[in-house]
Structure formats: structure tokens, C-alpha cells
N, C-alpha and C positions, 0 to 999 in steps of 0.2 A: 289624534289620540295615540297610546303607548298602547303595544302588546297588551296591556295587564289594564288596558280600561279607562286608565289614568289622561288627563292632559299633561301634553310634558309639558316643563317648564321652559320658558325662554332661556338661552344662553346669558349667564351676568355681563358679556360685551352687549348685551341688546340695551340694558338699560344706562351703560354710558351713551351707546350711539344715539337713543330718544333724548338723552340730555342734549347731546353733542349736536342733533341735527334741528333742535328747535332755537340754537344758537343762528344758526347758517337762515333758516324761516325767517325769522325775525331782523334778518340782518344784525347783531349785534357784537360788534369787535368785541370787546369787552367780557362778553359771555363768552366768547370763542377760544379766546385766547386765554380765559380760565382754568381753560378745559385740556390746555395744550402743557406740559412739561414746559421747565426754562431754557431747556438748551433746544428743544422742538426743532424739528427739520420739514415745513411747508415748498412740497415741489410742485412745481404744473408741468408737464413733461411736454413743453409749448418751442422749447429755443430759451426759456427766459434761467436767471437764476436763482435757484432755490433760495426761499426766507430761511436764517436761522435764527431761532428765539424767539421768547415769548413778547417782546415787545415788539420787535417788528414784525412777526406775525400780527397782532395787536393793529398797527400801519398799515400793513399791507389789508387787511379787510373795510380796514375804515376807504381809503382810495378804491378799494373793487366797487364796494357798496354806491361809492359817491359817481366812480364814472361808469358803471352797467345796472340797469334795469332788468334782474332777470327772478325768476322762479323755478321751483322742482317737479317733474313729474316722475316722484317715487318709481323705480325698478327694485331685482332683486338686494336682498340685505345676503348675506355670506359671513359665516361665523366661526372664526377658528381659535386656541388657543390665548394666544394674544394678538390680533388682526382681526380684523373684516373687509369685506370687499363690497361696495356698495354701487351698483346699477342704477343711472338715474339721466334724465333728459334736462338739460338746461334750454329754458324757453324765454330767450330773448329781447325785451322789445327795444327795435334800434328804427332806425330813420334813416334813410335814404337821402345824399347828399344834394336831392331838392326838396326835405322834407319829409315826404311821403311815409309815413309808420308804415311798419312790417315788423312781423315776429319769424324769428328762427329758433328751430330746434335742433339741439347739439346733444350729441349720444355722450355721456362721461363716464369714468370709471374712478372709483376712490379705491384708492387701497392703504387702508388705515392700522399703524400700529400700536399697540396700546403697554405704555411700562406697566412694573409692578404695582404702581400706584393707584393703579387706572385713569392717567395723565395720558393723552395723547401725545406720544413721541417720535411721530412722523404719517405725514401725509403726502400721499403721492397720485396726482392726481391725470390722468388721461383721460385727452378729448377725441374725438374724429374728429381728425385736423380737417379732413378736407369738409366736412360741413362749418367748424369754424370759420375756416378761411374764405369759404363763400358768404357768409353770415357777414364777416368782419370786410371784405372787396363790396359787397351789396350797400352797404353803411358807409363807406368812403372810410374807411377805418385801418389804417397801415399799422400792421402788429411787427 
């Protein structure tokens, strides 16, 4: 509650992010890449090279979606101007190169900015590489 009694109201970046982040829930390219500007800059700060564009962003979800099995365990949301910063745990499930299922959980960090339009016009995404990298070595998985 505000000084004066009141609930404040959520920041207007809060309700593109509940759009934006029920895209990413549902897995759906399509919805994700609605959401993103046409010239959009998708980075994972992995070694790999940034997506530019909505289309291949668009690709690039559809191949994440197809080759990892993973889910969100909501962190903090952070709310500025044009940006957010979003806290959250990527949880896994991978297999182990004689089968065996296992789940890993991977700490990530978005930091999302948002044009005048309220078009996503870039995302930049950090992991903790080294629970990745243990995650992705346990699964027989060369990144």
C-alpha cells in the first residue's frame, strides 16, 4: 500500500511482461515473436550469436521449444522506465546419456527492453554458465 492508503498500481511494463511471459509458459513462437519489434535483438550471453528479427526470433523459439524440455520457477520482476529485469530458474528435464531422467536447475537473468510501442526491442538473456554447463556435460549434451 501507498503512503495515502491507496494500492499502487503496477508499472504499465508489468502488463506487457504478463503478456510477454505467458507467450514463453505456453511455449508459443508465434505469440512471442508478436510481442518482439521487426528489427528485435534476442541475445543469450551463452558464446552463441544473437537472433535479429522477428522472424528469426519466430525460428529460433520454435527449435528451443522442439529440442529442451524446460519450465519457470518465477524470481524477482524489476521495473524501470523502458526495461525490466526478470529473476527466474530454468528447470530442466534432460536425460542422461544411458537414459536415466534428471532435472537441473539453472539460475537466469533477462534483461528486457521495451520500444515506444511496447514492442520488445531486445533481450538479453544470462545464465549461470557453470550450472548450465554441468546440466548440459550430465545430459551428454556439447554446447
Amino acid at each position: 500500500m501507498s503512503t495515502t492508503g491507496q494500492v499502487a498500481k503496477p508499472p504499465p511494463l508489468a502488463a506487457i511482461f504478463e503478456r510477454y511471459h505467458v507467450g514463453w509458459e505456453t511455449r508459443d513462437p508465434d505469440r512471442i515473436a508478436s510481442l518482439h519489434s521487426e528489427d528485435t535483438v534476442f541475445r543469450v550471453h551463452d558464446g552463441t550469436d544473437p537472433v535479429t528479427g522477428r522472424d528469426a526470433l519466430r525460428r529460433h523459439c520454435a527449435e528451443l521449444f522442439a529440442a529442451f524440455d524446460f519450465s519457470f520457477a518465477m524470481g524477482r520482476q524489476l521495473y524501470g522506465e523502458d526495461h525490466w529485469v526478470f529473476e527466474w530458474t530454468m528447470i530442466l528435464s534432460l536425460a542422461q546419456p544411458n537414459g536415466s531422467p534428471f532435472t537441473a536447475r539453472v539460475e537466469m537473468l533477462d534483461v528486457v527492453t521495451v520500444n515506444s510501442l511496447g514492442e520488445v526491442a531486445r533481450k538479453d538473456v544470462y545464465m549461470n554458465g557453470k550450472q548450465a554447463e554441468a546440466a548440459f556435460a550430465r545430459a551428454g549434451i556439447e554446447r
